[in-house]
N, C-alpha and C positions, 0 to 999 in steps of 0.2 A: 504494500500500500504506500502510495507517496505522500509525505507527513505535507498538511497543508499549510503549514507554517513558512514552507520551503516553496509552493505556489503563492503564497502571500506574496511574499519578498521579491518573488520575480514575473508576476504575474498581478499586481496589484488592481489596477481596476477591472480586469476581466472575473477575477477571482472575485470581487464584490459586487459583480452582477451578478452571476450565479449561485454565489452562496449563499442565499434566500434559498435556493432550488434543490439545493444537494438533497436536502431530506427529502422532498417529491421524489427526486431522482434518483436517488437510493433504494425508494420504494419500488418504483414501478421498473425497476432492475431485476431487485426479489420477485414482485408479482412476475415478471415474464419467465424469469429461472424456472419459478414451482408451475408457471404456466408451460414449458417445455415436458415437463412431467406431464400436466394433464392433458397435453396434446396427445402423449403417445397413448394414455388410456382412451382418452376421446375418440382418437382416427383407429386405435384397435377393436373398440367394440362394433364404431360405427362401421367399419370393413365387415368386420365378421356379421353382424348384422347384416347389412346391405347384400354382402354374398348369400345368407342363408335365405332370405325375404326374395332374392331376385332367382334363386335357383330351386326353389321348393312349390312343385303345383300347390301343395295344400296350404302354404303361406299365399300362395296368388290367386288364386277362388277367394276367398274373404273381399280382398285389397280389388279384383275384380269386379265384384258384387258391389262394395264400395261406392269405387268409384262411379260405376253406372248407378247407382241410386242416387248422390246426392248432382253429377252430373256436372260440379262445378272443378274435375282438376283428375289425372288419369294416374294409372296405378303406377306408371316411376316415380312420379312426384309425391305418391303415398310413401312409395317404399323409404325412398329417399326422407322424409319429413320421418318415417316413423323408425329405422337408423339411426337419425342424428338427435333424438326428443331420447330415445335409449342409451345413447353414447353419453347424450349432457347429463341425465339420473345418475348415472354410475362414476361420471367425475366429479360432480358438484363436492359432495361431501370430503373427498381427501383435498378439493381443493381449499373449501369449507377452514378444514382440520392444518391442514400446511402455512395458510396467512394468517391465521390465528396466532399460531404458534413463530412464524418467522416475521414474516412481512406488517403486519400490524400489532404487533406483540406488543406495544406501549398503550394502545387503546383497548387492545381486547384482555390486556394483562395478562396473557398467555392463558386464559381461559375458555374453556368452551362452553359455551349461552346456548341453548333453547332458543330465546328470544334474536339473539344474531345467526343464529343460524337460519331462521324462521325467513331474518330479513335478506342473507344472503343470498337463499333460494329465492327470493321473491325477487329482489336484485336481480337475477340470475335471470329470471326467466326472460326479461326485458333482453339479455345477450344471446342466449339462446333463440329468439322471436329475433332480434339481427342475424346470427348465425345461419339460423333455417331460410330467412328469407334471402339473402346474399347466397345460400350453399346453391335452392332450387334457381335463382334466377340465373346467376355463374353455370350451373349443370346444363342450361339451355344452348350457350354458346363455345362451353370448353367440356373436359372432360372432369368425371368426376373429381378424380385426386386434384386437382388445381380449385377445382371448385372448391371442395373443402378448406384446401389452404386460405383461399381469399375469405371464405367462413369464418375461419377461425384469428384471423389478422382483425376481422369485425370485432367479432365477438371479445379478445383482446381489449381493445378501448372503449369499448361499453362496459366491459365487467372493471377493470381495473378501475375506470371513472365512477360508476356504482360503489364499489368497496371502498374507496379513496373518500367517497364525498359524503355517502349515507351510512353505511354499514359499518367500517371502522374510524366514523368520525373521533375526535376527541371526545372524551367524558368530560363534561363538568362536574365538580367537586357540589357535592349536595351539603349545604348549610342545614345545621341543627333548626330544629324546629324552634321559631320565636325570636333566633338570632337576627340580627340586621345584618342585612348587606354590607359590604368595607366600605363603600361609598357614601353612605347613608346616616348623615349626623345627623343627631335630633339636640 
């Protein structure tokens, strides 16, 4: 690591623009790290997925049926949406359990919430709903695997901007009941 005392010295006003940012920038280094992990869970189920759903009559009868009933979207773009809504269940939670623990560990206090987990799913679904919709659009013009990739580059700065802004905000310190504010003379 290069001591920043030593960019100070020799980098003076570049170093005092940016160093407001380091802690953002720091974070969203971690989040892409543990996001490298959740890509490979992510693109492995949704593959395997995708392969079983596209190669199984009895997986394509249902998704057939489907789609001719409601009429509005045809069975790749089933299989495709019901793939990647499978892939995101089964990452969500180690990614969940990983920022907790690494990436926001000053706000989450290295604990695991109920109540943040609740919201990171709900977060979530908001990148997942970019993901899906950038994977199916992308799938239209390129081939899947790229499609996913451009999915998952979405889905990236929806989810880290999610976590970053709602989910692992700062805690405020809760004041005793009756206490005043530090601002607050009487």
């Amino acid at each position: 690591m290069i001591p920043i005392d030593r960019l100070r010295a020799n980098f003076p006003r570049t170093i005092a623009l940016v160093e407001p940012y380091f802690d953002l920038l720091r974070k969203a280094v971690s989040f892409a790290l543990i996001g490298v992990v959740n890509v490979v869970v992510d693109a492995s189920v949704f593959f395997l997925t995708y392969s079983y759903l596209s190669s199984r009559a009895a997986a394509l009868r249902p998704l057939d049926a489907l789609a001719q009933w409601c009429a509005c979207t045809s069975r790749d773009t089933l299989i495709l949406v019901m793939a990647n809504v499978a892939a995101w269940l089964v990452a969500v939670s180690g990614s969940y359990a990983m920022n907790s623990f690494i990436t926001f560990a000053a706000e989450s206090g290295r604990r695991l919430r109920w109540l943040d987990y609740g919201t990171f799913v709900a977060s979530g679904i908001l990148g997942v709903i970019a993901n899906t919709t950038v994977l199916v659009i992308a799938a239209q013009v390129m081939p899947v695997l790229p499609a996913k990739g451009c999915a998952i580059l979405t889905s990236f700065a929806v989810n880290f901007s999610m976590s970053h802004f709602v989910v692992f905000r700062p805690r405020r310190a809760v004041e005793p009941q009756g206490a005043l504010p530090a601002n607050d003379v009487r």
